[in-house]
ROKESE-784707 format. One record per atom (N, C-alpha, C): residue in one letter; x, y, z. Coordinates in nm, 2 decimals. Layout:
<rest->A, c1->X, c2->Y, c3->Z> $
...
***
This chain:
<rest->X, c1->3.44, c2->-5.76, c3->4.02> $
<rest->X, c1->3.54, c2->-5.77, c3->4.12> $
<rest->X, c1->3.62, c2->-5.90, c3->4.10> $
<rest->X, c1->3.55, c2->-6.01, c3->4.09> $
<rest->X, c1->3.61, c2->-6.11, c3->4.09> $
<rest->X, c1->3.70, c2->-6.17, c3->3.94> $
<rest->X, c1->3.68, c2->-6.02, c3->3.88> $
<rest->X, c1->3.76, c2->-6.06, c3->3.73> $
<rest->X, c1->3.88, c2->-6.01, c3->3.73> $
<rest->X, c1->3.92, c2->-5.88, c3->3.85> $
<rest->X, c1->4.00, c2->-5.80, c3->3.84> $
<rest->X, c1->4.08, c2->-5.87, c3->3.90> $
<rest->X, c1->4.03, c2->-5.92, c3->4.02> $
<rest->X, c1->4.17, c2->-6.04, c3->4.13> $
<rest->X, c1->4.17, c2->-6.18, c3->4.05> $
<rest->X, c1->4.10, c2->-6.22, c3->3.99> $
<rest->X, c1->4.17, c2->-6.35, c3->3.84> $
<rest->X, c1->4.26, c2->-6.26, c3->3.77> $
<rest->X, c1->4.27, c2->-6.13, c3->3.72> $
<rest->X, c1->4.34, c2->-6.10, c3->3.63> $
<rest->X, c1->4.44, c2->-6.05, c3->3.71> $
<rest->X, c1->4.46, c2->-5.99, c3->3.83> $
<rest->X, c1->4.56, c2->-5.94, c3->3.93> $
<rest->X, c1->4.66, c2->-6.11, c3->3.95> $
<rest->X, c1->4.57, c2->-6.21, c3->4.01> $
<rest->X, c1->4.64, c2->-6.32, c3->4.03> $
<rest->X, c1->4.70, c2->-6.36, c3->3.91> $
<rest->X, c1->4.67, c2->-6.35, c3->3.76> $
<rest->X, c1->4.73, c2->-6.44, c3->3.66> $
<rest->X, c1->4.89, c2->-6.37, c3->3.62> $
<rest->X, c1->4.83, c2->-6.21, c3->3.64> $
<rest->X, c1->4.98, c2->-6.13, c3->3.64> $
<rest->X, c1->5.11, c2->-6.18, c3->3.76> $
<rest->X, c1->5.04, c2->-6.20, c3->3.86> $
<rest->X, c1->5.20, c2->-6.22, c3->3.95> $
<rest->X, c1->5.17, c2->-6.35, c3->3.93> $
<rest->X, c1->5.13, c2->-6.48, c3->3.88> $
<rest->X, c1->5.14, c2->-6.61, c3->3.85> $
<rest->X, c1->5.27, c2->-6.60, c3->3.70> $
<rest->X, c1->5.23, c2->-6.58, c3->3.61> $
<rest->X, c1->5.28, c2->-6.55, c3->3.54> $
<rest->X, c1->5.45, c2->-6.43, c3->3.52> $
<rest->X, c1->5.43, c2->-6.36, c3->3.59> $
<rest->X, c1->5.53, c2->-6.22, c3->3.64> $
<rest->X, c1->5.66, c2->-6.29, c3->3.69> $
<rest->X, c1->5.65, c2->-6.34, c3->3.82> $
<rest->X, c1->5.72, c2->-6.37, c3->3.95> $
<rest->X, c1->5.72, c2->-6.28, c3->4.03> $
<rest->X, c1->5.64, c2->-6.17, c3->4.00> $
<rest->X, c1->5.64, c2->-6.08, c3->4.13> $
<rest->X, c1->5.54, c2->-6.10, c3->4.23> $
<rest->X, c1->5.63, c2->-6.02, c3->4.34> $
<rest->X, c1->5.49, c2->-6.01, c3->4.49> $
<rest->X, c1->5.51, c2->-5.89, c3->4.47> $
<rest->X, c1->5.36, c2->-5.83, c3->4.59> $
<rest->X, c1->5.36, c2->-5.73, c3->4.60> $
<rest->X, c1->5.36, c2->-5.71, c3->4.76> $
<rest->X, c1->5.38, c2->-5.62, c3->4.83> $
<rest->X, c1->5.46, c2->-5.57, c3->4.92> $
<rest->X, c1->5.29, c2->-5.60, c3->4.96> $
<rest->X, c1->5.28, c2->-5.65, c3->5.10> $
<rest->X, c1->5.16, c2->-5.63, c3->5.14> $
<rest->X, c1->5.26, c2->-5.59, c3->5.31> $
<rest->X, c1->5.39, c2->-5.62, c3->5.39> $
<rest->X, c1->5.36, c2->-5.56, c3->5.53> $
<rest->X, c1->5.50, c2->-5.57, c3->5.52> $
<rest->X, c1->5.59, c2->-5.50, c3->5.63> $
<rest->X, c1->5.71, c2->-5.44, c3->5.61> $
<rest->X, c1->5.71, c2->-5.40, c3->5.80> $
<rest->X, c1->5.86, c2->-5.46, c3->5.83> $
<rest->X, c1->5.86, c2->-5.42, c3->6.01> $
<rest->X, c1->6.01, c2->-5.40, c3->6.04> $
<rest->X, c1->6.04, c2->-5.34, c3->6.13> $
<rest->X, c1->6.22, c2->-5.33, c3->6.13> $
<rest->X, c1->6.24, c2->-5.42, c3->6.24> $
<rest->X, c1->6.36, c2->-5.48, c3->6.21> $
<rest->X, c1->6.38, c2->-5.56, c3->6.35> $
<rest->X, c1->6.55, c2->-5.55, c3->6.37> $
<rest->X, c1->6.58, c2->-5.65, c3->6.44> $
<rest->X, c1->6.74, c2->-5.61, c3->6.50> $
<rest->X, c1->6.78, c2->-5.47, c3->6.52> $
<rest->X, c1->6.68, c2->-5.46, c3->6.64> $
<rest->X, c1->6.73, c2->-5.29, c3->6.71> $
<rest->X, c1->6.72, c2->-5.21, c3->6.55> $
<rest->X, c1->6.65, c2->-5.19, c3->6.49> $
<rest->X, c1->6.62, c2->-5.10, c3->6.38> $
<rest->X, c1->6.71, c2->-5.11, c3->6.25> $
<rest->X, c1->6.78, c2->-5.21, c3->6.32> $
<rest->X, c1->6.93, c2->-5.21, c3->6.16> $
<rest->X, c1->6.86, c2->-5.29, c3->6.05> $
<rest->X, c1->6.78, c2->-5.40, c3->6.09> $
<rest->X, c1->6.70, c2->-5.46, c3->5.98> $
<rest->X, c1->6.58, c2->-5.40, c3->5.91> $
<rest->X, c1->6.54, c2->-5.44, c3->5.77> $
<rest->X, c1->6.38, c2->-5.47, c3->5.73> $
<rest->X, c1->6.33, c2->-5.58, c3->5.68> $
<rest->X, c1->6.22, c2->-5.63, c3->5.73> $
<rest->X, c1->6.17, c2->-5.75, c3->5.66> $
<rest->X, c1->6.06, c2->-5.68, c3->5.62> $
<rest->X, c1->6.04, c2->-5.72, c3->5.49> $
<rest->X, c1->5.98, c2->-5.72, c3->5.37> $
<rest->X, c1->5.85, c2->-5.86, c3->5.36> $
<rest->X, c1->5.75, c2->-5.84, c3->5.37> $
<rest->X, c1->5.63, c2->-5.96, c3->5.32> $
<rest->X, c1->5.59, c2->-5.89, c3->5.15> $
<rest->X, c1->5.60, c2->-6.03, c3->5.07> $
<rest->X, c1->5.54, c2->-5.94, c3->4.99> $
<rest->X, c1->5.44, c2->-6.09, c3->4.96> $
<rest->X, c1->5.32, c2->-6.09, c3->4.89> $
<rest->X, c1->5.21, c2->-6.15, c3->4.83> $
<rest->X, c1->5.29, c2->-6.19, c3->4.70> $
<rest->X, c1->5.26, c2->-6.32, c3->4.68> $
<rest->X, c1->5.32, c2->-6.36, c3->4.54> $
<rest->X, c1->5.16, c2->-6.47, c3->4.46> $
<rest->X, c1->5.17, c2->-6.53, c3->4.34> $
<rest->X, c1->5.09, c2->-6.59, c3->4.31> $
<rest->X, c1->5.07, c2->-6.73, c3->4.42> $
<rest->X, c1->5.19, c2->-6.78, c3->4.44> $
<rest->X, c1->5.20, c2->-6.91, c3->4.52> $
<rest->X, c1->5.20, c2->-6.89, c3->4.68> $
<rest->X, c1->5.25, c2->-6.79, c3->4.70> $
<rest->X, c1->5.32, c2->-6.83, c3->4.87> $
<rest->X, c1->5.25, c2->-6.68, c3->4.91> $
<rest->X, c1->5.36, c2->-6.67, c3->5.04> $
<rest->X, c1->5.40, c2->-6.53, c3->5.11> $
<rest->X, c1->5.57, c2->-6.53, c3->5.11> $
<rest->X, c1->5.60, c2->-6.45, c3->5.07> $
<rest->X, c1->5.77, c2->-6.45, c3->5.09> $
<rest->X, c1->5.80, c2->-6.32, c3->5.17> $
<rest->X, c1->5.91, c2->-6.35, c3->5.18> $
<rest->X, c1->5.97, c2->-6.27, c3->5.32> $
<rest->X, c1->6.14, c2->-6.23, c3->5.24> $
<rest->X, c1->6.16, c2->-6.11, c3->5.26> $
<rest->X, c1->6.30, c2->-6.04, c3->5.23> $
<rest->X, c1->6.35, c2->-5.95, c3->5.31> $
<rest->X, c1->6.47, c2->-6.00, c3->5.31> $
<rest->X, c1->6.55, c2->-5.89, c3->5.46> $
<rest->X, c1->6.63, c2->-5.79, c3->5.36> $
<rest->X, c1->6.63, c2->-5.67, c3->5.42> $
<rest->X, c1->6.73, c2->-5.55, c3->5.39> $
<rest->X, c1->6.77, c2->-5.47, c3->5.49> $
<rest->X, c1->6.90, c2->-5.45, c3->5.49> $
<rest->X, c1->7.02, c2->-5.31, c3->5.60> $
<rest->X, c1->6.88, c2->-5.23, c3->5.54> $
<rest->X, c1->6.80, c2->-5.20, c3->5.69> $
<rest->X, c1->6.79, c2->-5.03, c3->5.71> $
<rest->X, c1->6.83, c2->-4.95, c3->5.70> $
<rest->X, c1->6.81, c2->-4.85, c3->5.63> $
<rest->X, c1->6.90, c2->-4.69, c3->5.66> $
<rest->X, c1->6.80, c2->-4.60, c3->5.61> $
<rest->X, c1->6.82, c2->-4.50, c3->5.75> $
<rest->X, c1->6.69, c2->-4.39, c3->5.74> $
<rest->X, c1->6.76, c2->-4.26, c3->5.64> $
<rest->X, c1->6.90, c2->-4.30, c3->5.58> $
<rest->X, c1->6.92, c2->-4.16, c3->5.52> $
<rest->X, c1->6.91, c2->-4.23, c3->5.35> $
<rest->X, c1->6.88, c2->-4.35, c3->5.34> $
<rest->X, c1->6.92, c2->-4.42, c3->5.22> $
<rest->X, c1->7.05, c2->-4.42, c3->5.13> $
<rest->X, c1->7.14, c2->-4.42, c3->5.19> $
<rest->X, c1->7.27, c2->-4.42, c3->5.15> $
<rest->X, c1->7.36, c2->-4.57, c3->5.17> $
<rest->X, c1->7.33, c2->-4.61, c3->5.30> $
<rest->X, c1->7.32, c2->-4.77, c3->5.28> $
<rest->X, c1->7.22, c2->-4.82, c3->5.39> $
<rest->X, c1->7.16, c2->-4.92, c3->5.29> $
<rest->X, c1->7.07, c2->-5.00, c3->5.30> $
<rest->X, c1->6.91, c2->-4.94, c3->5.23> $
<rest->X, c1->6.82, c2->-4.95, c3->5.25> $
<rest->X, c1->6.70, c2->-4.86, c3->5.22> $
<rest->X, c1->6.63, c2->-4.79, c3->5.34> $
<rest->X, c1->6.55, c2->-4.76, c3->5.29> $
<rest->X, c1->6.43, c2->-4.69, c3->5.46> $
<rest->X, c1->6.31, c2->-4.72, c3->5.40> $
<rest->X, c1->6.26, c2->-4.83, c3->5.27> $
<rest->X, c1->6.13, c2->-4.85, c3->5.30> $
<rest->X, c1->6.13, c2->-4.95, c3->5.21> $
<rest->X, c1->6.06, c2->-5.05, c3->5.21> $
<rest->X, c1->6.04, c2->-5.14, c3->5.11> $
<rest->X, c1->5.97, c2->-5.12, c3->4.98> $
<rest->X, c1->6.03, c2->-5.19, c3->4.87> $
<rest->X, c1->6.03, c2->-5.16, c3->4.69> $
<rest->X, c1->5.86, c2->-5.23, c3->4.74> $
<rest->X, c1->5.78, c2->-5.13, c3->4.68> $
<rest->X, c1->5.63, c2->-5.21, c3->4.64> $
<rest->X, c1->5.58, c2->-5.31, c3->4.56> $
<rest->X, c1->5.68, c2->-5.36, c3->4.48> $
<rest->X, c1->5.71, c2->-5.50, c3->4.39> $
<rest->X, c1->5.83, c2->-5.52, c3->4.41> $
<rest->X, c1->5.87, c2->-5.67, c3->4.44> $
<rest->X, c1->5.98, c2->-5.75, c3->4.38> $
<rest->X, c1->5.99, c2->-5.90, c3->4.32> $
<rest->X, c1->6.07, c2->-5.87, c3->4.23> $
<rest->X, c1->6.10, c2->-6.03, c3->4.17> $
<rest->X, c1->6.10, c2->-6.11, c3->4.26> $
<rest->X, c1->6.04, c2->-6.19, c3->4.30> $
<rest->X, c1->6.02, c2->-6.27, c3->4.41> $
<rest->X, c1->6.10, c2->-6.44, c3->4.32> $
<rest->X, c1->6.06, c2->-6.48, c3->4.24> $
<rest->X, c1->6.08, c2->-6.61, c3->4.19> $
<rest->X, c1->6.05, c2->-6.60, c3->4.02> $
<rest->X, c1->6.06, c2->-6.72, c3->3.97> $
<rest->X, c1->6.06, c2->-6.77, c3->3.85> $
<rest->X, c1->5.94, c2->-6.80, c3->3.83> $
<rest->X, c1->5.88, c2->-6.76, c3->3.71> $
<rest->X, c1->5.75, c2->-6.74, c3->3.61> $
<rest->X, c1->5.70, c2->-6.91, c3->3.64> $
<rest->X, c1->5.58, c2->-6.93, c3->3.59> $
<rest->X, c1->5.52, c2->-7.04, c3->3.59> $
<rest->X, c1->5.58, c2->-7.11, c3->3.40> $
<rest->X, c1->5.70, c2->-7.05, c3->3.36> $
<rest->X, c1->5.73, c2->-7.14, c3->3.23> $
<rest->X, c1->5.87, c2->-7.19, c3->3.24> $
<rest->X, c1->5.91, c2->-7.10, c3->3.32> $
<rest->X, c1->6.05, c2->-7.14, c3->3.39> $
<rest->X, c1->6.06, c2->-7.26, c3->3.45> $
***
């Protein structure tokens, strides 16, 4: 167990990605904030809601480029 979360952690250390761990709508439903888990932090991304996905989205991407690699 503890080899797979060293080897999960070295990927988004290395990567720059997070992974989506919680996702909420706010401003009367026009927003989404995005949490996603990164090697270093918690980061946070806003996106236009939209339930038809035509503009904005209706659910958060399960990975995003969050930041710059550890060589960067």
């Amino acid at each position: 167990m503890f080899l797979v979360a060293a080897i999960v952690y070295l990927g988004l250390l290395f990567s720059g990605y997070g992974v989506l761990i919680g996702s909420e709508k706010n401003a009367a439903g026009l927003g989404l904030q995005c949490k996603y888990l990164t090697a270093r932090n918690i980061a946070n991304a806003q996106y236009i809601n939209g339930e038809n996905g035509i503009i904005g989205i209706s659910s958060c991407p399960l990975v995003k480029k969050i930041g710059n690699n550890v060589f960067e």
